[in-house]
C-alpha positions as CSV (number, residue, x, y, z in Angstrom):
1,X,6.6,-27.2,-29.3
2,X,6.4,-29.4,-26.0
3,X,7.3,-32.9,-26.2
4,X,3.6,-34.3,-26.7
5,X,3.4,-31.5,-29.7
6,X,1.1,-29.1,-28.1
7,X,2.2,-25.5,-28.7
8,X,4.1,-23.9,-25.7
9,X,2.9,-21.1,-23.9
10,X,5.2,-18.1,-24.2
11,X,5.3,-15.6,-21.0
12,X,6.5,-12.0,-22.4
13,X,8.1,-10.0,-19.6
14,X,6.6,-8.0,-16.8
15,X,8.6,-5.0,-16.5
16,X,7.3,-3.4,-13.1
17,X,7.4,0.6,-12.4
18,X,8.3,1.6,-9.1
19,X,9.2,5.1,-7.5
20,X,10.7,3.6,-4.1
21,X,13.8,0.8,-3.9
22,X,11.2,-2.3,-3.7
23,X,12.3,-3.3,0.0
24,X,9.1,-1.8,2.3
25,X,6.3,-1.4,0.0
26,X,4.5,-4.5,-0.2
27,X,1.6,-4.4,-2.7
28,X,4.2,-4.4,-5.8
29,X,6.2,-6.7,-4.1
30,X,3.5,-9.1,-3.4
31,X,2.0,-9.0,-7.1
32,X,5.5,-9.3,-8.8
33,X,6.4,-12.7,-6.4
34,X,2.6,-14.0,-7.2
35,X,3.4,-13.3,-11.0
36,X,7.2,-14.6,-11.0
37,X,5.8,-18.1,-8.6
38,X,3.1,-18.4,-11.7
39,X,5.6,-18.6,-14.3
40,X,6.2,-15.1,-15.6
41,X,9.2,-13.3,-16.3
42,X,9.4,-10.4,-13.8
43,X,11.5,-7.2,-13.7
44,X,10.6,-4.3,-11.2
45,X,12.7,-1.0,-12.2
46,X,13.0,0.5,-8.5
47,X,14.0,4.0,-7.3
48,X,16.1,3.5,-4.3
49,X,15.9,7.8,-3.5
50,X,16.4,6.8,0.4
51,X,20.2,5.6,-1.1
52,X,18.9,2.3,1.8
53,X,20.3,-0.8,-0.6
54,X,23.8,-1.5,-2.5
55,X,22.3,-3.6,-4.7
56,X,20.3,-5.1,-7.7
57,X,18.2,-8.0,-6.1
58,X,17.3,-11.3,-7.6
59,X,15.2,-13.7,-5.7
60,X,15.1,-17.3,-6.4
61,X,11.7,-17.1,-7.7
62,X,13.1,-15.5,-10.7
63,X,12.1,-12.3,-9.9
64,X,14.6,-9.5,-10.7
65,X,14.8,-5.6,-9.0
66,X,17.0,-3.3,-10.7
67,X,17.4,0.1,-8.5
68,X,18.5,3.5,-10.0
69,X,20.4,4.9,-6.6
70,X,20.1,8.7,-6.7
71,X,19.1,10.2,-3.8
72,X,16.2,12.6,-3.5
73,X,13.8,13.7,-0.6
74,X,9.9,13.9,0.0
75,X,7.2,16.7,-0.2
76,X,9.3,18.8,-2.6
77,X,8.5,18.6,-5.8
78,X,10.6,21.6,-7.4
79,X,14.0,19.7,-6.0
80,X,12.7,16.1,-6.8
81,X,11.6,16.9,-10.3
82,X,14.5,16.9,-12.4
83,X,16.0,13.2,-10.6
84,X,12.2,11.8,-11.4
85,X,13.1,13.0,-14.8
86,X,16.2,11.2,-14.5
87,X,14.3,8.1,-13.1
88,X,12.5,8.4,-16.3
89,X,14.6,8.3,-18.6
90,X,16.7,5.4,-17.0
91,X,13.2,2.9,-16.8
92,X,12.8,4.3,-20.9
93,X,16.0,3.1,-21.3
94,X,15.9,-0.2,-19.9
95,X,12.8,-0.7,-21.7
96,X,14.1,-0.5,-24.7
97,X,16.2,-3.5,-24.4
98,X,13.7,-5.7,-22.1
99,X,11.2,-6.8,-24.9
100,X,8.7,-6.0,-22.2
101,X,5.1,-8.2,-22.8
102,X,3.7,-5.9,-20.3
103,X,4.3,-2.1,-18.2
104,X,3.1,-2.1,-15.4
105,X,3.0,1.3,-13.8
106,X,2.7,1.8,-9.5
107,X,1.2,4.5,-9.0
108,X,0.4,7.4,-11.3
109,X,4.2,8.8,-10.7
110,X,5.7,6.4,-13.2
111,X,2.5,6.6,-15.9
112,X,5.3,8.7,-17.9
113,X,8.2,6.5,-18.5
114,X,5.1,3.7,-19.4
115,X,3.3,6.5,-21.8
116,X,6.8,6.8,-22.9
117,X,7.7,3.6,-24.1
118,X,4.1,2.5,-25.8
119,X,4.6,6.0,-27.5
120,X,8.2,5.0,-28.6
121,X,7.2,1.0,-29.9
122,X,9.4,-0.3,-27.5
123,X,7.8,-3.6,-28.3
124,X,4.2,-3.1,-28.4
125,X,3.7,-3.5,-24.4
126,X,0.0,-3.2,-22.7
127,X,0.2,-0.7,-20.3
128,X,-1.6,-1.7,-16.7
129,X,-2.0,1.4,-14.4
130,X,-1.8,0.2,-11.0
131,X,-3.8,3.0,-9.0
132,X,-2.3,2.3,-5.6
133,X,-4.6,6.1,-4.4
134,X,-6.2,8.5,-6.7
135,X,-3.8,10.8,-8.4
136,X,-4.5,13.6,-6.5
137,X,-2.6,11.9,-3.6
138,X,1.1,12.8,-5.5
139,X,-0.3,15.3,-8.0
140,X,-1.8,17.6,-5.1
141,X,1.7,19.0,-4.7
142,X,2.6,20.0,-8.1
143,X,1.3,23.6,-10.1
144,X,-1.6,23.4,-11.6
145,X,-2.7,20.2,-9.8
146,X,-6.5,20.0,-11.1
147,X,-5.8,20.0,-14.6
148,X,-2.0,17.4,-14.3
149,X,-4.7,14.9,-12.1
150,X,-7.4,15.6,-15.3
151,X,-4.7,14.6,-17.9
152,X,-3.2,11.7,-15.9
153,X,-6.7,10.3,-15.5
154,X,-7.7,11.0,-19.3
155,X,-4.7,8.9,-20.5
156,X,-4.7,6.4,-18.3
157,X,-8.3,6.2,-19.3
158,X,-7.4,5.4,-22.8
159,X,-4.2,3.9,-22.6
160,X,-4.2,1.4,-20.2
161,X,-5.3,-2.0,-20.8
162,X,-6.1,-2.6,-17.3
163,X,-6.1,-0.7,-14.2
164,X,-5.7,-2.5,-11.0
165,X,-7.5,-0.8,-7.8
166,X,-7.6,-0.9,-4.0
167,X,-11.3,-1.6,-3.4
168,X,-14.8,-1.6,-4.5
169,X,-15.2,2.0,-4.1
170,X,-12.5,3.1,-6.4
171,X,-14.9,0.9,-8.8
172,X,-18.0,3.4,-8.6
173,X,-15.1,6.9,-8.6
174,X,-13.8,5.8,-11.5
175,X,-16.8,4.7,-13.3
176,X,-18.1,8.3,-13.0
177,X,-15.0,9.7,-14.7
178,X,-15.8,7.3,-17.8
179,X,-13.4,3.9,-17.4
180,X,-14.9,1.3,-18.2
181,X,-16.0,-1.7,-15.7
182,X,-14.1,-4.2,-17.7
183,X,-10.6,-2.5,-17.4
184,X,-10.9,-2.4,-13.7
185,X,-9.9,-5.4,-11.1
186,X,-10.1,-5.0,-7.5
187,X,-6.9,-6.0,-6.0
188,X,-6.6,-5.0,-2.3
189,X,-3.0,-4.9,-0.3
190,X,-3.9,-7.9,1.9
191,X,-1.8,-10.4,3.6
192,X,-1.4,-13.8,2.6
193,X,-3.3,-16.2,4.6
194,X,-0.3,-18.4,5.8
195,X,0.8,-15.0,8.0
196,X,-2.9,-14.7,9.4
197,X,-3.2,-15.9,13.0
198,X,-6.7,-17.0,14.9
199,X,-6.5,-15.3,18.2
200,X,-4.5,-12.7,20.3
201,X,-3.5,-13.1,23.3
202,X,-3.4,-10.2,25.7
203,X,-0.8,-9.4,28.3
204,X,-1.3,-7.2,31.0
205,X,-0.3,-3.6,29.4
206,X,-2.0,-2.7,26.0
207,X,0.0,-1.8,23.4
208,X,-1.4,0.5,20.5
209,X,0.9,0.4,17.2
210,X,1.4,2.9,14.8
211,X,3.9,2.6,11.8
212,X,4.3,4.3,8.5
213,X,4.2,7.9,7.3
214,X,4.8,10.0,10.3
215,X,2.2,12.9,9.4
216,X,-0.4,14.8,11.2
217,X,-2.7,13.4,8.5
218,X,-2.2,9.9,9.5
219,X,-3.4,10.6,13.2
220,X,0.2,10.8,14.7
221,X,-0.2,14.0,16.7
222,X,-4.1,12.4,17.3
223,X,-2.5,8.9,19.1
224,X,0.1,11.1,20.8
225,X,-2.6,13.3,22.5
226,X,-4.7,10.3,23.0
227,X,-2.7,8.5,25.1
228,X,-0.9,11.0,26.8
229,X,-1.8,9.8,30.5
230,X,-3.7,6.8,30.2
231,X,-2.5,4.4,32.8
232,X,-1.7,1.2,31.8
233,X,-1.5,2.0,27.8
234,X,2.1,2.4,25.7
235,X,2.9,3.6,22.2
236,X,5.2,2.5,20.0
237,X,5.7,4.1,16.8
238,X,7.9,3.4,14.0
239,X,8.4,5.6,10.7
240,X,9.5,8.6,9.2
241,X,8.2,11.2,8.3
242,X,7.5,15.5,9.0
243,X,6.4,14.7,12.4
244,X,9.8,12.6,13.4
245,X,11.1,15.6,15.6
246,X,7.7,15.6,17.3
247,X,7.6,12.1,18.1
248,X,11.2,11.9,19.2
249,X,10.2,14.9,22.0
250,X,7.3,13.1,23.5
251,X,9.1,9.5,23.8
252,X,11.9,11.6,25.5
253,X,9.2,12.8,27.7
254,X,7.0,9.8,28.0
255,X,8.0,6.9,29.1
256,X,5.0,5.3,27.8
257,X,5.5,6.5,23.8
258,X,8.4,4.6,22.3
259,X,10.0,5.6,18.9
260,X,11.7,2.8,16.8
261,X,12.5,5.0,14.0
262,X,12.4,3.5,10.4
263,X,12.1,-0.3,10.0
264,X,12.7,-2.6,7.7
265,X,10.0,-5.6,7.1
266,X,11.6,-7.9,8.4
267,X,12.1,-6.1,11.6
268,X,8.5,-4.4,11.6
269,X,6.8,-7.8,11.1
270,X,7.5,-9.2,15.1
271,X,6.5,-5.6,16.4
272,X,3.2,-5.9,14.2
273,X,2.3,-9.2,16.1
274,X,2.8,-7.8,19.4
275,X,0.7,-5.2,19.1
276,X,-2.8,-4.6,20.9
277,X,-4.1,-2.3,18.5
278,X,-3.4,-0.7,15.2
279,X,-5.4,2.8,14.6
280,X,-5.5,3.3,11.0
281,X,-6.3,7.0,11.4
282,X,-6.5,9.1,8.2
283,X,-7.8,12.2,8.0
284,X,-10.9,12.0,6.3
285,X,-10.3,15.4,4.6
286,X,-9.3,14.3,1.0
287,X,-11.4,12.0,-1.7
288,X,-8.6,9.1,-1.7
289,X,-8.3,9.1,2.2
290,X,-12.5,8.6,2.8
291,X,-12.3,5.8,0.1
292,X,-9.2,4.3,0.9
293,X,-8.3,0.9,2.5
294,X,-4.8,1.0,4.1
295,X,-2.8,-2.2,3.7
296,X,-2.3,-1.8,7.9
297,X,-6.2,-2.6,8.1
298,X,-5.9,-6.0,6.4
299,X,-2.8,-6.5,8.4
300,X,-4.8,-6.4,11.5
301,X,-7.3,-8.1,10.5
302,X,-5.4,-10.9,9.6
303,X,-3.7,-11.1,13.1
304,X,-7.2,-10.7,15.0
305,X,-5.7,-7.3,16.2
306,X,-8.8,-5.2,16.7
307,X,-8.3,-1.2,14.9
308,X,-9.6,2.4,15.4
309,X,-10.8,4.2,11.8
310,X,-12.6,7.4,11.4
311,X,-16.4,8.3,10.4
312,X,-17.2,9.0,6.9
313,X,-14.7,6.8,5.3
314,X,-14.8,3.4,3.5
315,X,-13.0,1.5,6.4
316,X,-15.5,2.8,8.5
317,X,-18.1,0.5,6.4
318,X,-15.9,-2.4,6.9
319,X,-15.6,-2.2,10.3
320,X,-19.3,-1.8,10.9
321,X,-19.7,-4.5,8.4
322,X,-17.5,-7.1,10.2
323,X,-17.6,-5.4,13.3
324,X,-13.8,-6.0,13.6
325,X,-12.7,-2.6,15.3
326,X,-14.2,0.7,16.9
327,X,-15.1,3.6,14.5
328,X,-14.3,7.0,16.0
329,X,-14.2,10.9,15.3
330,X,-10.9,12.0,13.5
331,X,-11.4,15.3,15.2
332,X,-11.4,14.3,18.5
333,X,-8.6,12.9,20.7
334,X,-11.1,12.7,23.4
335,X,-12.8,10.2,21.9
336,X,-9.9,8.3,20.5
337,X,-8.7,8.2,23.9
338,X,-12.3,7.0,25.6
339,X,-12.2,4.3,22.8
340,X,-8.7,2.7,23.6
341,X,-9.6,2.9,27.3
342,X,-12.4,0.9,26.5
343,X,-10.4,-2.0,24.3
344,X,-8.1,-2.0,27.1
345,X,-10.0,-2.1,30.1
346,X,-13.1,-4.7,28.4
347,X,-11.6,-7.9,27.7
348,X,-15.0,-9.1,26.5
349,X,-15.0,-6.3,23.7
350,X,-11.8,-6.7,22.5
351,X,-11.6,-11.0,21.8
352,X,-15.4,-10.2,20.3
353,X,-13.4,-7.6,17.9
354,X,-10.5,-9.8,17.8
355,X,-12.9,-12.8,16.7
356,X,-14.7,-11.0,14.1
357,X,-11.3,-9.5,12.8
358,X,-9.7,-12.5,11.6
359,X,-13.2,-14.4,10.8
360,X,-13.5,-11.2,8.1
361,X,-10.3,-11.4,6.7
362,X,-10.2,-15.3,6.1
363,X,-13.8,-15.1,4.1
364,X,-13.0,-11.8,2.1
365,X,-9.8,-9.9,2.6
366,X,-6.9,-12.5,1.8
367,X,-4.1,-12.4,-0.5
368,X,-5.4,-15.6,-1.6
369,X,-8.2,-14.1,-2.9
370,X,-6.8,-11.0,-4.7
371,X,-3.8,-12.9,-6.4
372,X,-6.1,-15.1,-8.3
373,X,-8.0,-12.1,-9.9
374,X,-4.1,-10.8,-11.2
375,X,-3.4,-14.1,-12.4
376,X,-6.6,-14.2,-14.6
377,X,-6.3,-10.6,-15.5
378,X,-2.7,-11.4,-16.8
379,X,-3.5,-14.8,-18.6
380,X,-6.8,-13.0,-20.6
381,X,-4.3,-10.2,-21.3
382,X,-1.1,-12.0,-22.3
383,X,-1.7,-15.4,-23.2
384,X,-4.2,-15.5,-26.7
């Protein structure tokens, strides 16, 4: 009871899934600080496989990041399998003893140890799926891929109490596959407002950014060929990834492509600003990258920083909508290339795209916006 004899509110545990050490990815980071600031008790159970941290983390919001440290690469599944077994069983174990209101799962990789531990009665959780891409984006890797995405999807279907999704067009997917419109809430990767900026002021170069995933999907070898050339025009990259030994050749070669290697936020954040231009070029080849909306699209948006996406895809619909960037043919460096000499060369263009970027992003793509839509999900969920 409270002082004035009401009845207290009692906030069960969030115990938060994650197959990376909770340090770059910013959607789970985002929603467990908006959850945490709002009262809840938080715990994210973190793989650290890049062995990057030395440490458990607890920030003075409350919230609390436990890390299993055992090291394991990417894109091989038969050598990664038995340590996300053993990630498994260490998040099953810890939920045993957390008393856990709540699992929520990021990303289909860790639906398991959540399945797990609703299976097991490990205090009667609700399960939340939070469907960061379609399965197929991990599950393509594995044997028999078609039918593990089929099951994943099934249970999560009829398991989960909620499943939180990147955009609108996950909404109509999904709805075809038979989940119902009540279990799923639109919660998009955005920045918060605070970080937005109105403006960008343009030196004399132009500087095109990309970060992330260094992969041929992503449009890395695209930008490299793109820009190869073109007077007046650096760019800097920063990631990892299968492409690394690539990208390290050409800014050897070039003194106009820079390589910052990996990054941390905090360090990423100032290069982010700088920035002219921020392609977000996926490959339009797979389901999840046509309807996805990368979290460096927002980004952009919030800092009035005009970007490049490809035909035939869902950001291509924003862009038109807002008219915030330049829409382009994934296929065709030639085209990339005549679109960034354009930006660079037509000041005009570029503040009308700056303009509209930020204008779009303070009416509909905030953080703002999206964590108000997890706190009401949570309260109907948790609080009777």
């Amino acid at each position: 009871m409270t002082p004035d004899g009401k009845t207290a509110t009692v906030r069960r545990r969030i115990v938060m899934l994650l197959s990376n050490p909770a340090t770059f990815d910013q959607r789970p980071l985002k929603e467990a600080h908006t959850l945490a600031r709002a009262g809840w008790p938080v715990t994210i159970l973190a793989w650290d496989r890049e062995l990057e941290t030395r440490s458990d983390s607890v920030f003075g919001d409350g919230l609390v990041v436990k890390r299993m440290r055992v090291g394991a690469g990417h894109g091989t599944p038969f050598l990664t399998l038995p340590k996300l077994l053993l990630f498994y069983l260490w998040c099953v174990a810890h939920l045993a003893f957390s008393d856990a209101g709540a699992i929520h799962c990021h990303d289909v990789d860790t639906l398991p140890p959540g399945i797990a531990a609703r299976a097991l009665r490990l205090g009667r959780p609700r399960l939340v799926y939070d469907m960061h891409d379609l399965p197929e984006a991990f599950l393509r890797f594995f044997p028999l891929s078609r039918y593990t995405q089929a099951v994943a999807l099934a249970v999560a279907r009829r398991s989960a109490e909620a499943v939180l999704i990147v955009n609108e067009k996950f909404v109509g997917h999904l709805g075809r596959l038979g989940f119902r419109r009540s279990k799923l809430v639109v919660i998009m990767n955005a920045p918060p407002a605070a970080s937005g900026r109105k403006g960008k002021d343009r030196g004399e170069g132009f500087g095109v950014l990309y970060y992330g995933w260094l992969g041929e999907e992503r449009g890395v070898k695209l930008l490299l060929e793109a820009v190869e050339g073109l007077g007046g025009v650096t760019l800097t990259l920063a990631g990892r990834g299968e492409l690394e030994g690539a990208v390290r050749k050409a800014a050897a070669a070039d003194p106009a492509v820079r390589f910052l290697g990996w990054l941390k936020m905090e360090e990423l954040s100032p290069v982010i600003r700088e920035a002219d231009l921020i392609p977000s070029l996926y490959e339009p080849r797979t389901r999840n990258a046509v309807l996805a909306t990368p979290g460096k699209l927002l980004t952009a948006m919030s800092l009035s920083i005009p970007t490049l996406v490809p035909a035939g895809t869902y950001q291509a619909e924003i862009v038109e909508e807002y008219g915030c960037g330049m829409v382009v043919d994934w296929k065709s460096a030639s085209e990339v290339r005549g679109a960034i000499r354009r930006l660079a060369d037509d000041r005009g263009l570029y503040e009308r795209l700056s303009a509209a970027s930020y204008e779009a992003f303070v009416s509909s793509f905030s953080w703002e916006v999206m964590e108000s839509r997890l706190l009401e999900m949570y309260g109907r969920m948790l609080i009777s």
